[in-house]
C-alpha positions, 0 to 999 in steps of 0.5 A: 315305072312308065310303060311310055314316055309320059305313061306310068303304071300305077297299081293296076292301072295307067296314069297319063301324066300330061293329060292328067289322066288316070285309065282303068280296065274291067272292075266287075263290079258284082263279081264276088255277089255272081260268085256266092250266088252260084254256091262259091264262097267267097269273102266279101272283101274285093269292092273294099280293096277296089275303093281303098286303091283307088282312092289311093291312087286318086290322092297321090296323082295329079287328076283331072279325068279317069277313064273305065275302059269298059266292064264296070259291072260284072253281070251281063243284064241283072242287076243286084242291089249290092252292085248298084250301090257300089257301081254308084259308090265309085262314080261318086268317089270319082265324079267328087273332084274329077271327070269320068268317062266310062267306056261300054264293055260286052258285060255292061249291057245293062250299066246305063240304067245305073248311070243314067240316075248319076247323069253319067254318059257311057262311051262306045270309045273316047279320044284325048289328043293322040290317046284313043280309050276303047273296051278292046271286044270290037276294033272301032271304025271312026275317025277318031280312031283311024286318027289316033297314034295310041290305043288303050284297052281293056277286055283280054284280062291280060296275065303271064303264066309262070312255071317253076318245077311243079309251081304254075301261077298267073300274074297279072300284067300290062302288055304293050306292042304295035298294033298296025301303025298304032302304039297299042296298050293292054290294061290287066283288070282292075279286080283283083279276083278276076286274074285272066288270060295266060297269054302264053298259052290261053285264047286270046279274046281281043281281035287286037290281039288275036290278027297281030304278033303277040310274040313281038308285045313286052310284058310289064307284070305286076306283083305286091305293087312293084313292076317287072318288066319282063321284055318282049314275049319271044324271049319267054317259052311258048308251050 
């Protein structure tokens, strides 16, 4: 389903058909390892289903440049061998045929001394044409920004919280509204485990989010890998 024209949802992530370009928001790579080590337990199995999808949705696009749009890693400033390893594991299945930028997120503090082994540079923001790619924790002030007509982000983890008698679950869910006089996006993570803010009723975390009408956002929720798009947020129950 395109969420724009030209812009269509694939998975969990957001294919740009006209600059052959594929975005991804908050992978936390590490995340199931952070989860173990604090005594959860957790089956090992979301870096396998993040590669498995990826790659399959890198085979079935026409792609030339994928874009991270921050929070590659999940660890704010350690780093475990398990997630070196994978974090590098998935900039060589990128970077085999196609072009990789990786945007900084507020938990990839120490992600450049993984990157700079694979000669890999990181990104405050970056700007195709009329697309500017950023994190979402911070509102750049550049020009690239002030000139773009379409922001793309990640960072709120955006999900929609349904309730039906005493059922309540969160799905995961792009939005997309004006922000300013931009065309703004919200990319869900790509991680599955790592769900995120129930926009109904939870806080939101992006400063995008939180100084414009979140109300007046359509909601596109993402479920067994179809798209529902639920429409604008007004016409949903606010608790």
């Amino acid at each position: 389903m395109e969420i724009l024209e030209g812009m269509e949802i694939v998975d969990l992530a957001l294919y740009i058909k006209k600059y052959k370009t594929l975005a991804i928001a908050d992978l936390h790579i590490g995340y199931e390892e952070h989860l173990i080590k604090k005594g959860f337990l957790v089956p090992g199995m979301q870096f396998k289903d993040i590669s498995a999808r990826l790659q399959k949705i890198l085979s079935s696009r026409d792609i030339d440049t994928v874009v991270i749009t921050g929070d590659f890693k999940h660890e704010f400033g350690k780093i475990y061998e398990n997630e070196r390893k994978n974090i590098l594991k998935i900039i060589n299945l990128i970077t085999d045929k196609r072009k990789l930028i990786i945007i900084k997120g507020n938990h990839d503090v120490s992600l450049p001394f993984i990157t700079k082994k694979a000669e890999i540079e990181i990104f405050d923001s970056y700007k195709i044409k009329d697309v500017l790619f950023c994190h979402g924790d911070e509102i750049p002030d550049t020009d690239d920004f002030k000139k773009s007509k379409i922001i793309i982000i990640g960072h709120e983890h955006p999900a929609l919280g349904l309730k039906e008698k005493n059922k309540y679950e969160n799905y995961k869910c792009f939005l997309k509204g004006r922000w300013k006089n931009k065309t703004l996006i919200v990319l869900p993570s790509f991680h599955k485990l790592t769900v995120g803010t129930d926009i109904l009723r939870g806080k939101l975390l992006s400063p995008f989010l939180s100084d414009t009408k979140i109300s007046n956002f359509e909601a596109y929720v993402i479920e067994d890998n179809k798209v529902y798009n639920f429409g604008k947020l007004k016409k949903l129950f606010f608790k």
